[in-house]
C-alpha positions as CSV (number, residue, x, y, z in Angstrom):
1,X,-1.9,8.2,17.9
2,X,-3.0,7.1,14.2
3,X,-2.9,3.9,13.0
4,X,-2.9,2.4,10.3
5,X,-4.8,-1.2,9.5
6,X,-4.8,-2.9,5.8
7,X,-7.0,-5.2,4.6
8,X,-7.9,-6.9,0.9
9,X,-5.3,-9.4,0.4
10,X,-5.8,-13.0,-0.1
11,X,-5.5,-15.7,-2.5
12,X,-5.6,-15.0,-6.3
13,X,-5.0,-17.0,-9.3
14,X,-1.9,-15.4,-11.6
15,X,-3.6,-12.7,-14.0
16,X,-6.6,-12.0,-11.1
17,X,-7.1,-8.7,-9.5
18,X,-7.2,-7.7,-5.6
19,X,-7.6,-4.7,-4.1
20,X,-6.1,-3.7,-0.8
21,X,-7.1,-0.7,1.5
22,X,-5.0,1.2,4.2
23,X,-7.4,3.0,6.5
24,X,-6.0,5.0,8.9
25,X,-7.8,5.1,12.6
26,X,-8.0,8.8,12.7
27,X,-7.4,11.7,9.6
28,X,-5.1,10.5,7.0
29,X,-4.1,13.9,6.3
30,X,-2.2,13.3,9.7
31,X,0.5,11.8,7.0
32,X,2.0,14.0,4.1
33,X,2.8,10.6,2.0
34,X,1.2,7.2,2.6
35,X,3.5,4.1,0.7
36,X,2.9,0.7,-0.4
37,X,5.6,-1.8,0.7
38,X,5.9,-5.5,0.0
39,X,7.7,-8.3,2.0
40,X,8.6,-11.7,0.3
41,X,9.7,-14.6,2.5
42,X,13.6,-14.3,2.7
43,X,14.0,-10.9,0.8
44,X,14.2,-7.6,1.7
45,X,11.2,-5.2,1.9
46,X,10.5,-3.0,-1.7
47,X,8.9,-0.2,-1.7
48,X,5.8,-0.9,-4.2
49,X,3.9,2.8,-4.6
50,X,3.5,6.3,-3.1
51,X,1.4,9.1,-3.0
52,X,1.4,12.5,-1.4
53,X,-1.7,13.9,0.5
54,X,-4.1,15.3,0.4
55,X,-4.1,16.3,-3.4
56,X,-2.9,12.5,-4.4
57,X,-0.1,14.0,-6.6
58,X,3.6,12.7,-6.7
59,X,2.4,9.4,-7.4
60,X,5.5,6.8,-7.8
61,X,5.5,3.0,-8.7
62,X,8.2,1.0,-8.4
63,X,9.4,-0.2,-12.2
64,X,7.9,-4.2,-11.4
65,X,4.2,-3.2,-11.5
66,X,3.9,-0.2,-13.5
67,X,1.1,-0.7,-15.8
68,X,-0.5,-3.0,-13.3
69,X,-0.7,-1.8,-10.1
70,X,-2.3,1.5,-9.2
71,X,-2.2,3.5,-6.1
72,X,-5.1,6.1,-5.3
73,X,-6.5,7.9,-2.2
74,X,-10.4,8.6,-0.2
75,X,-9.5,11.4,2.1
76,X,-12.6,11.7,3.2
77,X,-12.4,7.4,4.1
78,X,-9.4,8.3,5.3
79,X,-7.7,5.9,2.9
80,X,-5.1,4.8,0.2
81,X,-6.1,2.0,-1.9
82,X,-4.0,-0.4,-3.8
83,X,-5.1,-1.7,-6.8
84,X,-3.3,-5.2,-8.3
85,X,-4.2,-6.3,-11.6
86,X,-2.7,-8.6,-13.8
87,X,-0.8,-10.3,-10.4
88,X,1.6,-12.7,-11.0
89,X,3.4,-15.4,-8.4
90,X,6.4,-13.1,-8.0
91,X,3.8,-11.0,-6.4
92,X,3.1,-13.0,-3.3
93,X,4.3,-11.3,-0.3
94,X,3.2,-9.9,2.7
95,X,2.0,-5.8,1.8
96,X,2.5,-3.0,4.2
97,X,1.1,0.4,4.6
98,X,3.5,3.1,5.7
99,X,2.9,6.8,6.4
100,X,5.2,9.8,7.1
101,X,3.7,11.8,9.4
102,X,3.2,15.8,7.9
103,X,4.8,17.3,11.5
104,X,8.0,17.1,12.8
105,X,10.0,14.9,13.5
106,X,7.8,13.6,10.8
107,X,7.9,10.1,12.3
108,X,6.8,6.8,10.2
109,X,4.2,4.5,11.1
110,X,3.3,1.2,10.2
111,X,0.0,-1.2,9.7
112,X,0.9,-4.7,10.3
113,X,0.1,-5.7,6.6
114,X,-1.8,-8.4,4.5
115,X,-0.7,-11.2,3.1
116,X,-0.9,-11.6,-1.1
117,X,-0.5,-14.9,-2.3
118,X,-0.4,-15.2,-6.4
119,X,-0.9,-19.0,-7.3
120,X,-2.7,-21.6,-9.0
């Protein structure tokens, strides 16, 4: 079974930049849309960005960081990349990596995320 296991947050002053990675254990192209999630403490998860594989089309970002966040793919690192620039406090949370799996019952799967915190 794939897995998948993110890693770059940590702590950043508001403005800095971080980058976070979602590698999956085996092929990525096992999933026909990796996502970017977020998870504050005491609200409700948001989807942050999507992207379809393998061509790295259909790219969607939710409204509070376009302009500043970008998502992108490595299939052959069998990964999806979030880049964060221009982070601000509201930003802290904890960010999960989803995928949706490309064969029926096209099943989701989860990493276990990485924590963002945006302070001075």
């Amino acid at each position: 079974q794939v897995q998948l296991v993110e890693s770059g947050g940590g702590l950043v002053q508001p403005g800095g930049s971080l980058r976070l990675s979602c590698t999956a254990s085996g092929n990525i192209l096992h999933f026909n849309t990796v996502a970017w999630y977020r998870q504050a403490p005491g609200k409700e998860r948001e989807l942050v960005a999507t992207i379809s594989l393998p061509s790295g089309g259909a790219i969607q970002y939710a409204d509070f960081v376009k302009g500043r966040f970008s998502i992108t793919r490595d299939n052959a690192k069998n990964t999806v990349y979030l880049q964060m620039n221009r982070l601000k406090p509201e930003d802290t949370a904890v960010y999960l990596c989803n995928g949706r799996a490309r064969c029926l019952p096209r099943a989701n799967y989860w990493g276990q995320g990485t924590q963002v915190t945006v302070s001075s």
